[in-house]
N, C-alpha and C positions, 0 to 999 in steps of 0.2 A: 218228683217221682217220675216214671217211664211207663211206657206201654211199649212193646213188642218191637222190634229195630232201634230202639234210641239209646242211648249211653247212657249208664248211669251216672256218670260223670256229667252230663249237659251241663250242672249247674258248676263246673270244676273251678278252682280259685275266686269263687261269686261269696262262697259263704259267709266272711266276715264283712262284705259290703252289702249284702242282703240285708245285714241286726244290722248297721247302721244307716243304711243310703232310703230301707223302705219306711212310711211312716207309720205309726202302729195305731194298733188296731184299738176300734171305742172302750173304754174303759167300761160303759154300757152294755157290754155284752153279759159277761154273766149274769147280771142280771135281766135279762131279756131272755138267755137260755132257761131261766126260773130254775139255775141250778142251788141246792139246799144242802151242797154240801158232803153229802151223802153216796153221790155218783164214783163209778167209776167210766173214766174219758178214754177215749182211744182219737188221736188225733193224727190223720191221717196225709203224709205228706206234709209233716211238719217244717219241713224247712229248717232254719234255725231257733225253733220254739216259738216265733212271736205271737200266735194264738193256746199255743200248751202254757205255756210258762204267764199268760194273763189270766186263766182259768183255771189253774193246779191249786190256786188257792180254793176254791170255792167249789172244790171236790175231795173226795177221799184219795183218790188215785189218782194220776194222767199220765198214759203212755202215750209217746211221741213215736211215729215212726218214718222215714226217709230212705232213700237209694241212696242218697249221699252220703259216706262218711264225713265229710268236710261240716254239711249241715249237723250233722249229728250231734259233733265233738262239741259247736259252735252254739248249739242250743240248750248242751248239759252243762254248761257253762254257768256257774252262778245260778241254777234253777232251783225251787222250792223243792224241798226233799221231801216230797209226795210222786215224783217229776222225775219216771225212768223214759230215757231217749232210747233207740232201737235201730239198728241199720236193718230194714227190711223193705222189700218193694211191697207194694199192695197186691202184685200176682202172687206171691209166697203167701201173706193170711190164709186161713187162719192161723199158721203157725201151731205156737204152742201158747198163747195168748189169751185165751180162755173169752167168758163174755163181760160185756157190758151193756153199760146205761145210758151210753150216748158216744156218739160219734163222729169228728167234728171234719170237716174236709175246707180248706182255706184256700184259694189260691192253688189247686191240685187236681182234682179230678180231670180236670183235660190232658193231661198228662196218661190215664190209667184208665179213659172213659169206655170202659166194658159194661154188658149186661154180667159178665162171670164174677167182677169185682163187687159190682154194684148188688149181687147175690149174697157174694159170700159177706158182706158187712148185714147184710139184712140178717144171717144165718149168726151172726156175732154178737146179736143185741139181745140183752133180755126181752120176755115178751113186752113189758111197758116200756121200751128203750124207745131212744130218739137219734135220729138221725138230722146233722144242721150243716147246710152247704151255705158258706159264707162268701160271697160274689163281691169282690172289690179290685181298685185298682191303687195299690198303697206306693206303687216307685214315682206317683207326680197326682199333683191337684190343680187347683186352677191357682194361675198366681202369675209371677213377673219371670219363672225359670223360661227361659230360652229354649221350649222343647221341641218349638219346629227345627230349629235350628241345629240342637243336637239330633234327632232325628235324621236329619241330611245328613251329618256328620257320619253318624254310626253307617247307614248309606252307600256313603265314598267309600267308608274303607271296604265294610262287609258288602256289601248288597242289600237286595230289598229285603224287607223282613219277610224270612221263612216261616213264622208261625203257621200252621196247621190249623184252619177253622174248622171246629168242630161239633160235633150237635147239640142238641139238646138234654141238657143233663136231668132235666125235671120227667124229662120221657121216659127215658132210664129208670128214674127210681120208681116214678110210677109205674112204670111195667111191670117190674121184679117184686112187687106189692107191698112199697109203701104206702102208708097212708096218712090223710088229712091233712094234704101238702097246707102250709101256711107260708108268706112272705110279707117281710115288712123290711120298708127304707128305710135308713139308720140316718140319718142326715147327719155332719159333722159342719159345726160351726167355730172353731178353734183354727185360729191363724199358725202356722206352724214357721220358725225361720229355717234358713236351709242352707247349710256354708256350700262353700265350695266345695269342701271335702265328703259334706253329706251329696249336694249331687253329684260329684262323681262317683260316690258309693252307688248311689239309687242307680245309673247308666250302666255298671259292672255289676246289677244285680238279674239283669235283664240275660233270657235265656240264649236269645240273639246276639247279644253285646258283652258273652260273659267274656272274662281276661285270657281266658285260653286259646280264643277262636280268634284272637289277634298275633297268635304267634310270639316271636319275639318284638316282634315292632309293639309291642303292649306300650311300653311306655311313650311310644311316642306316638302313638294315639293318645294317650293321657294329657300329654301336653301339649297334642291339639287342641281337647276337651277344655282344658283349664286354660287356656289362651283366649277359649272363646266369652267365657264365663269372668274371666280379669276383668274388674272396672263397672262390671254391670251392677254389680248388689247395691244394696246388701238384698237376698231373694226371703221369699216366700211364697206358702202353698196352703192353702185349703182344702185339706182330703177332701177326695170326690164321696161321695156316698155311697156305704155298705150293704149290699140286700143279705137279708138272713133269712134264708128258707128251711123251713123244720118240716120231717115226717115225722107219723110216729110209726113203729113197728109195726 
């Protein structure tokens, strides 16, 4: 998603290595959201669905929404058919969208971090609805991948990394009058293996590093990346761990 000067396109030719390069998300979650079923989801900044499409089961509804076509197309892909995708930025909500029962923001909010957004979802939830901002880092974990190294790499070519620090997103919601903020670590203990073809997904899913902001030389940054990665494996990663923070309405 975007906020105010950035392209909707940032994430442009990232899409199909974002579903494969990032690692997914606890299978523990719905159940930790104490979802019954019954809800209707609005997931915001969907990306290519990897937190809609794990959760559509264990609700009545779930709308996906994104700036990216690319993400969009990539996540209505194979989804449970409860599971409508949506090209819409979070500055357009409420749309024609109506309310819900919960609202789930992954990987996104700093992209769109307003008090006006962070309103109008409060203004979008039924009065018992919930609001759950899921803090994770899914494109590396702890393990044997070469990531200072790629790291330099992306570096040489791009420069330093651009990302944008931004504030506090707990401030935010609490402002705009959520309540009974709750957080809990999600620890993941699952080894995960990671071809080469998976990290060079996870590298090209990165908002700094996606394929387009290499130009034409794309590919041979590519076979930079995989030059460096030849001969080292076979790799693996251990997701870092997921904070799950819930308001309620």
């Amino acid at each position: 998603m975007t906020v105010p000067g950035r392209s909707d396109e940032l994430y442009a030719g990232s899409a199909e290595h974002y579903a494969r390069g990032r690692m997914p998300y606890p299978q523990s979650l719905p159940d930790l959201l104490e979802l019954d079923g019954r809800e209707r989801l609005l997931d915001v900044g969907c990306g290519p669905g990897s937190l809609t499409n794990l959760l559509a089961p264990h609700v009545s509804e779930a709308v996906g929404i994104d700036a990216s076509a690319e993400m969009v197309d990539v996540a209505a892909r194979g989804a449970p058919p409860n599971a409508l995708f949506l090209r819409l930025r979070a500055e357009e909500l409420p749309g024609s969208l109506g309310r819900f029962d919960i609202v789930t923001l992954a990987q996104s909010f700093h992209w769109f971090e307003t008090e006006e957004v962070a309103r109008t979802l409060h203004a979008m939830l039924a009065p018992d609805g919930r609001l759950a901002h899921v803090g994770a880092t899914t494109h590396e974990g702890e393990g044997n991948v070469p990531r200072d190294e790629i790291a330099g790499l992306i570096e040489r070519w791009l420069g330093p990394d651009p990302r944008i620090k931004t504030g506090d997103h707990r401030v935010i919601f609490d402002r705009v009058g959520f309540r009974n903020r709750r957080a809990l670590d999600v620890a993941r203990d699952e080894i995960i293996e990671r071809s080469e073809d998976d990290i060079v997904s996870s590298v090209f899913s990165l908002s700094y590093a996606a394929p387009h902001l290499f130009g034409e030389r794309v590919h041979d940054f590519e076979r930079e990346l995989r030059a460096l990665l030849r001969g080292g494996g076979p790799y693996y990663e251990r997701p870092r761990f997921i904070t799950l923070t819930i308001w309620d309405r």
